[in-house]
C-alpha positions, 0 to 999 in steps of 0.5 A: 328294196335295197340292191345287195348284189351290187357295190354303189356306183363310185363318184368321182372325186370333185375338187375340194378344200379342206377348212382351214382354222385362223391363225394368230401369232405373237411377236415373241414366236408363240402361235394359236390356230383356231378353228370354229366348227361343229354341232356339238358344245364341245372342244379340244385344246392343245398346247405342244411343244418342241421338247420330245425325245429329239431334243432331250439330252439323254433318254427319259428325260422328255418323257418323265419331265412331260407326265410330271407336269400334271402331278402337281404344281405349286398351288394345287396336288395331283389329286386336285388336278384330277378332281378339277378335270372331273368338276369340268366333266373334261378329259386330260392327257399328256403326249410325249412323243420323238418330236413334240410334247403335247398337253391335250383337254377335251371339254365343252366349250364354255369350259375352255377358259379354266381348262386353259388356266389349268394347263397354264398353270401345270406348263408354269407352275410344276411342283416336280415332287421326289415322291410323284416321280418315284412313282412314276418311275416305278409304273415305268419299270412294271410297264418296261418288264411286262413289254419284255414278255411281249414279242411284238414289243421285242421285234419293235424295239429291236427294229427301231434300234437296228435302223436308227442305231443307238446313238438316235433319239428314235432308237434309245429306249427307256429300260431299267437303266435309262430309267433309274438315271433320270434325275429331278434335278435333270428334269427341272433343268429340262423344263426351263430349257424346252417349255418356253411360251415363245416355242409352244403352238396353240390348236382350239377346235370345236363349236365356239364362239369368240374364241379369237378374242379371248386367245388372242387376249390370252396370247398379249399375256403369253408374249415373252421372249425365250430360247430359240430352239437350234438346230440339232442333227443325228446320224442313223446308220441306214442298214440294208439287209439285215436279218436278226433273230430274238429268241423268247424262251417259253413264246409259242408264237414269233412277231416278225417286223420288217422294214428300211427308210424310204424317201418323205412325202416331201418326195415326188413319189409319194402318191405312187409310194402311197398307193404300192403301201396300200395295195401291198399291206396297207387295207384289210384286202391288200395282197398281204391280207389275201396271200398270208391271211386268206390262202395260208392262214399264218395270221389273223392279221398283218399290214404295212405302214409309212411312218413319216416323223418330222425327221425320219421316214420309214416303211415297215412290215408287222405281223404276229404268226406261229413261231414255225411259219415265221421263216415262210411269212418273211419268204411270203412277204418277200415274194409279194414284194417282187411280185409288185417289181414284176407285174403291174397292178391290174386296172380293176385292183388299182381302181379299188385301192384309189376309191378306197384310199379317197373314200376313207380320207373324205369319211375321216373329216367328221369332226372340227378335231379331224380337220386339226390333225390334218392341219397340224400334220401339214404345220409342222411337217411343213407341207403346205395349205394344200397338201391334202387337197393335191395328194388326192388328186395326185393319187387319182392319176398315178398308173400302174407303171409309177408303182412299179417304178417305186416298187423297184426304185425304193422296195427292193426284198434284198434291201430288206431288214427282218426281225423276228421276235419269239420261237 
C-alpha cells in the first residue's frame, strides 16, 4: 500500500556525466555535433547562425531577414515549402534571437536528408519577395499593437530599454517605426553579410543511424571559405534604483518587473547566486510564492529568473497583481530580499531547494533533444564539457553563509530597478 503520509527518501546525488554528442569541423569554420540517441524514430536539426540582433545594423533587420528565408526561394513558393514539410510529417521553425539565428526541423530520422536539402535550399537560395515581406511586416505591426494593450509587455519592454539603454541591440524594440524602416534591399545585404557556411554550427539529435558519414559528406560540400564575424561591443548604462511608472488608461491590473545585471555563470558565485534565485522566487514554494501568493493573495503568480545571454546577465523579478497592490507587491519583494541579507536559509529550506533544483535537472534530460540544449548552452557560452556535471556538485556544498553573502554582495533592495506597468 502506498505510503501517502511520507515524502520518499532523497538519494544523494552520484557522480555523473552527461552524454556528449561528436563533433565534426570544416577547415573553412563550419562545425557539426551529432548526437545518436533515443527509442524513437525521430530527430531534430538545427543550423544556427551568428546573425541575431547583436549584429544587425540597425533594428529588425535580423528579424524579417530570418522569417523571410522560409517564404520562398528561388525554386520553390512559401506555400511549396509548407506543403513539403506537411509530405514529411515534419515540423519547421525559424528562431531569431538577440544572439543567434536558428532554423530548426523536427522529423523522423529517415527524413533527415531532404529536410537538410530544405534547409540548405532556404539558407542558400531566398527568394526574399516585396509581397512575402509586406506581409510579414504587416503581422509585425498587429502583433506590436495588440502587445500595446498588454502590460506585462509595457513593464518588459520598458525594463529591458531602462537597463540596456537605447543604443543596445537588447534594449531596441521593433515598433512602427523601426518597422516601417526595414528595406528589402537592407535585408538582401544582411543575408550575404550574416548567413555564410563558414559561421553556421550544425546540432543532429535523435535515433539515427550513420549520421556521421552523411554530414560529414554533407560538410566537404559546405567547406567554403567566408567573412569571419568581428568583434562587436556595446555599452549599457547599468542603472541602479530607478523606479518608472507606465500608466495604461482603462487596465484594472499593474505587471510589475523588477530587475538589475548580476555577475555571469562564469562567475564563481554562481552556484550560491543560483540557490538564492530559487529559494527567493525561482520554484512554485519559494519565499515569494508563500509571502505575496500564499499569505497576501496579491497574485496567482510571480517568480525570479537568471537570464544569462552570451553578452549580458541579468536578475529580474515579474509579476501581474491588482493595480492597488502594485506599491505594496514591490515593498514585498523588497522585504524578502533584505530578509535574505539578514537571516540565514534554514538547514531544513536549503535541503528542499537543493534536492529540488537536482531533481529537476536529472528529470529534464528524458530525451536525445535535452541533452543538445544542454550541450549548445555550454557551446556557445563557452563553459566547458563539464559545466552541468560541476554546477551540480558544486550546489550540493554551497551553505547558507555563501547566500547570504551573495544576498548582500549582488542583491542589494536599494540597487533595484522597479517598472510598474497598468493602474
Amino acid at each position: 500500500m502506498l505510503d501517502r503520509m511520507n515524502p520518499p527518501s532523497f538519494v544523494d546525488l552520484e557522480p555523473f556525466t552527461l552524454i556528449k554528442p561528436e563533433t565534426l569541423r570544416a577547415s573553412s569554420g563550419l562545425t557539426a555535433f551529432i548526437l545518436e540517441q533515443g527509442r524513437q524514430e525521430v530527430c531534430r536539426l538545427e543550423i544556427t547562425f551568428p546573425a541575431g540582433k547583436w549584429y544587425e545594423p540597425y533594428t529588425g533587420i535580423s528579424y524579417f531577414t530570418s522569417k523571410l528565408l522560409a517564404e520562398g526561394t528561388k525554386q520553390n513558393s512559401s506555400g511549396k515549402i509548407q506543403q513539403l514539410i506537411a509530405q514529411y510529417g515534419s515540423f519547421f521553425e525559424v528562431s531569431p534571437g538577440n544572439d543567434q539565428v536558428t532554423l530548426s526541423v523536427f522529423c523522423l530520422s529517415r527524413y533527415i536528408k531532404p529536410m537538410m536539402d530544405l534547409l540548405e535550399e532556404m539558407i542558400e537560395q531566398p527568394l526574399f519577395d516585396a509581397d512575402e515581406l509586406e506581409k510579414l511586416k504587416s503581422q509585425a505591426r498587429q502583433n506590436y499593437a495588440l502587445n500595446l494593450n498588454k502590460t506585462s509587455y509595457l513593464a518588459g519592454r520598458s525594463f529591458s530599454q531602462l537597463l540596456f539603454g537605447d543604443q543596445h541591440p537588447y534594449g531596441k524594440v521593433l515598433d512602427e517605426k523601426a518597422i516601417e524602416q526595414v528595406s528589402l534591399d537592407d535585408i538582401k545585404k544582411y543575408h550575404q553579410h550574416a548567413f555564410h557556411w563558414n559561421q553556421a554550427s550544425v546540432f543532429v539529435s535523435g535515433k539515427g543511424e550513420d549520421w556521421e558519414v552523411f554530414v560529414e559528406d554533407w560538410m566537404k560540400r559546405k567547406n567554403i571559405l567566408g567573412p569571419l564575424k568581428g568583434s562587436l561591443t556595446y555599452v549599457s548604462p547599468r542603472p541602479v534604483g530607478q523606479v518608472l511608472k507606465i500608466d495604461k488608461e482603462g487596465s484594472v491590473q499593474s505587471s510589475v518587473k523588477a530587475g538589475f545585471f548580476i555577475p555571469s555563470r562564469k562567475d564563481s558565485s554562481f552556484p550560491a547566486m543560483y540557490l538564492y534565485n530559487e529559494i527567493f522566487g525561482g520554484y512554485f514554494g519559494s519565499r515569494l510564492m508563500q509571502n505575496i501568493r500564499e499569505d497576501k493573495g496579491y497574485t496567482y503568480g510571480i517568480h525570479s529568473s537568471m537570464v544569462q545571454d552570451i553578452h549580458t546577465s541579468y536578475w529580474s523579478v515579474q509579476t501581474d497583481v491588482n493595480g492597488d497592490n502594485a506599491a505594496a507587491t514591490v515593498h514585498e519583494i523588497k522585504f524578502e530580499m533584505e530578509r535574505m541579507q539578514q537571516e540565514l536559509v534554514s538547514e531544513d529550506e536549503l535541503k528542499v531547494v537543493k534536492n529540488y533544483i537536482i531533481g529537476s535537472f536529472i528529470s529534464s534530460l528524458d530525451t536525445p533533444f535535452s541533452f543538445m540544449d544542454r550541450f549548445k548552452a555550454t557551446y556557445f557560452n563557452e563553459l566547458g564539457d563539464q559545466y552541468y556535471e560541476e554546477l551540480m556538485r558544486k550546489l550540493l556544498v554551497v551553505t547558507s553563509q555563501q547566500i547570504q553573502e551573495v544576498a548582500k554582495s549582488y542583491f542589494d533592495p536599494q540597487q533595484l530597478n522597479v517598472i510598474v506597468a497598468g493602474k
